[in-house]
C-alpha positions as CSV (number, residue, x, y, z in Angstrom):
1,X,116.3,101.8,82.2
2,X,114.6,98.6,82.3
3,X,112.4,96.1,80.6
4,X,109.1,94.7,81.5
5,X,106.1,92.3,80.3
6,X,102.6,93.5,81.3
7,X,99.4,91.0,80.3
8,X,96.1,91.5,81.3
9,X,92.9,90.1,80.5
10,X,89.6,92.2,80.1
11,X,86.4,90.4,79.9
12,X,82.5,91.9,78.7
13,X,79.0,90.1,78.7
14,X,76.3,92.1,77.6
15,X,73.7,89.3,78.3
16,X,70.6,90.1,76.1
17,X,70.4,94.2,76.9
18,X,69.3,96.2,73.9
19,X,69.0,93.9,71.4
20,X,72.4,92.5,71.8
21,X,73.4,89.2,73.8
22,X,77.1,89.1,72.8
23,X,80.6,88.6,75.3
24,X,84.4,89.8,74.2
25,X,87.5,88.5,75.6
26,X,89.9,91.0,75.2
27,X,94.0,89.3,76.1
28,X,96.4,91.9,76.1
29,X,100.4,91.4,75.8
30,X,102.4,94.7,76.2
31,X,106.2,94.2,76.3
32,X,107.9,97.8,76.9
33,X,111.2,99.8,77.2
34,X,111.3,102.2,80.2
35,X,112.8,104.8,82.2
36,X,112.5,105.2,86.1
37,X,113.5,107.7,88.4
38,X,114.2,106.7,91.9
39,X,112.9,108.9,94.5
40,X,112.9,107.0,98.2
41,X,109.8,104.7,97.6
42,X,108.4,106.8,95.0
43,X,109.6,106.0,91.6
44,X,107.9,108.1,88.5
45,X,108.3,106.0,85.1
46,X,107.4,106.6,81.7
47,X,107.7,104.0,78.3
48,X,107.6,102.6,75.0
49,X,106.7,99.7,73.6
50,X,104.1,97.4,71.3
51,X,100.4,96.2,72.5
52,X,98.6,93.6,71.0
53,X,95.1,93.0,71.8
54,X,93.6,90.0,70.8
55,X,89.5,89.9,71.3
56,X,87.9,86.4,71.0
57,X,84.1,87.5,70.8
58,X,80.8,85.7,70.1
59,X,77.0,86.3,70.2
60,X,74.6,88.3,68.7
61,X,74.4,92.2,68.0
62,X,72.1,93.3,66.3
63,X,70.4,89.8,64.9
64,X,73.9,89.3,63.2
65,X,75.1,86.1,64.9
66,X,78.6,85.9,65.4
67,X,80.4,82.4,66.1
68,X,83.5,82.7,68.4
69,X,85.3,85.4,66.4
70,X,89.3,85.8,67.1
71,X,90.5,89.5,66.0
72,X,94.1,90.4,66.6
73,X,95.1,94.1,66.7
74,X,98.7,95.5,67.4
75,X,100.2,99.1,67.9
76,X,102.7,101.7,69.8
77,X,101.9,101.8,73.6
78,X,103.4,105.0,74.7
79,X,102.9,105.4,79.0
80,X,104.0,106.9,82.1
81,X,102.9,106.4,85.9
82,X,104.3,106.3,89.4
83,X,105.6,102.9,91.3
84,X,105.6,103.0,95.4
85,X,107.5,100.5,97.0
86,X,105.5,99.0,99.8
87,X,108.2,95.9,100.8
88,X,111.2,95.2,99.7
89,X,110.3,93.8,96.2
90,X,106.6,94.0,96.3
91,X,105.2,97.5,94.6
92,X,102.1,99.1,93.7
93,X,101.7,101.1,90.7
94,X,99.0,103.2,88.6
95,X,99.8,104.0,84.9
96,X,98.5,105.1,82.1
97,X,98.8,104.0,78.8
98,X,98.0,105.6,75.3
99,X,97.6,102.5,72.4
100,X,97.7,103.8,68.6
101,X,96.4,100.8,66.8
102,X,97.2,99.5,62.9
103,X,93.6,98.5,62.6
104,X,94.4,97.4,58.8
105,X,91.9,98.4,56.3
106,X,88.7,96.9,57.1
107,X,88.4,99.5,60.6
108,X,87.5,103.2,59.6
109,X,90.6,105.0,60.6
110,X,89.2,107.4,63.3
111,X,90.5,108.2,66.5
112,X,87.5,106.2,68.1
113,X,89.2,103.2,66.2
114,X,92.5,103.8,66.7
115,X,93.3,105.5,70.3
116,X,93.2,103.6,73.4
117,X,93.3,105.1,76.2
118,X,94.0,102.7,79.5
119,X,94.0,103.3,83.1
120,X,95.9,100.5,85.3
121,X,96.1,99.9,88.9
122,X,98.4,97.0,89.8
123,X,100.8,94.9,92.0
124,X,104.0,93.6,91.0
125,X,107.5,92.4,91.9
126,X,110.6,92.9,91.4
127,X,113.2,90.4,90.9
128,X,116.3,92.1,92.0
């Protein structure tokens, strides 16, 4: 069992294709709760735990101008992957992560909407 902090930053620029010159920011904070099972260097993993995304965004899309936008949207982060330890404290890891949003009531609640599906390749260390 163990505790981490995962943040990540996602970044778009559409740059005047199809009618729609707009950029998104997307900052992502994920603190989680998980379990690991230790297997030599192999170490299979699976978690809980909250996501918020906030997405500053600005442009146009669609001749509707928008001027640096903040949105802030927040949800259950449910994952599981595999860690290999390469060094003593420095890993490599792929996980996935499944995001069920609270979009509030201005967002059509469909699964488009709602479900996030995320596919992460990473580095870390651990401080043990």
């Amino acid at each position: 069992m163990g505790v981490a902090l995962n943040a990540g930053v996602l970044y778009f620029n559409n740059d005047q294709r199809y009618f729609q010159d707009y950029s998104v920011t997307n900052y992502m904070i994920q603190p989680k709760i998980f379990g690991e099972f230790n297997i030599q260097k192999v170490n299979p993993f699976f978690g809980i735990g909250y996501t918020s995304m906030i997405f500053d965004h600005s442009g146009n899309n669609n001749r509707y101008t928008i001027i640096k936008e903040s949105v802030t949207q927040s949800g259950i982060d449910l994952n599981l992957g595999i860690k290999y330890q390469t060094l003593k404290n420095i890993f490599v890891q792929i996980q996935y992560d499944y995001i069920i949003l609270d979009v509030g009531d201005e967002i059509q609640r469909i699964k488009y909407n709602t479900n996030v599906n995320l596919f992460k390749i990473g580095v870390g260390y651990n401080f043990n």
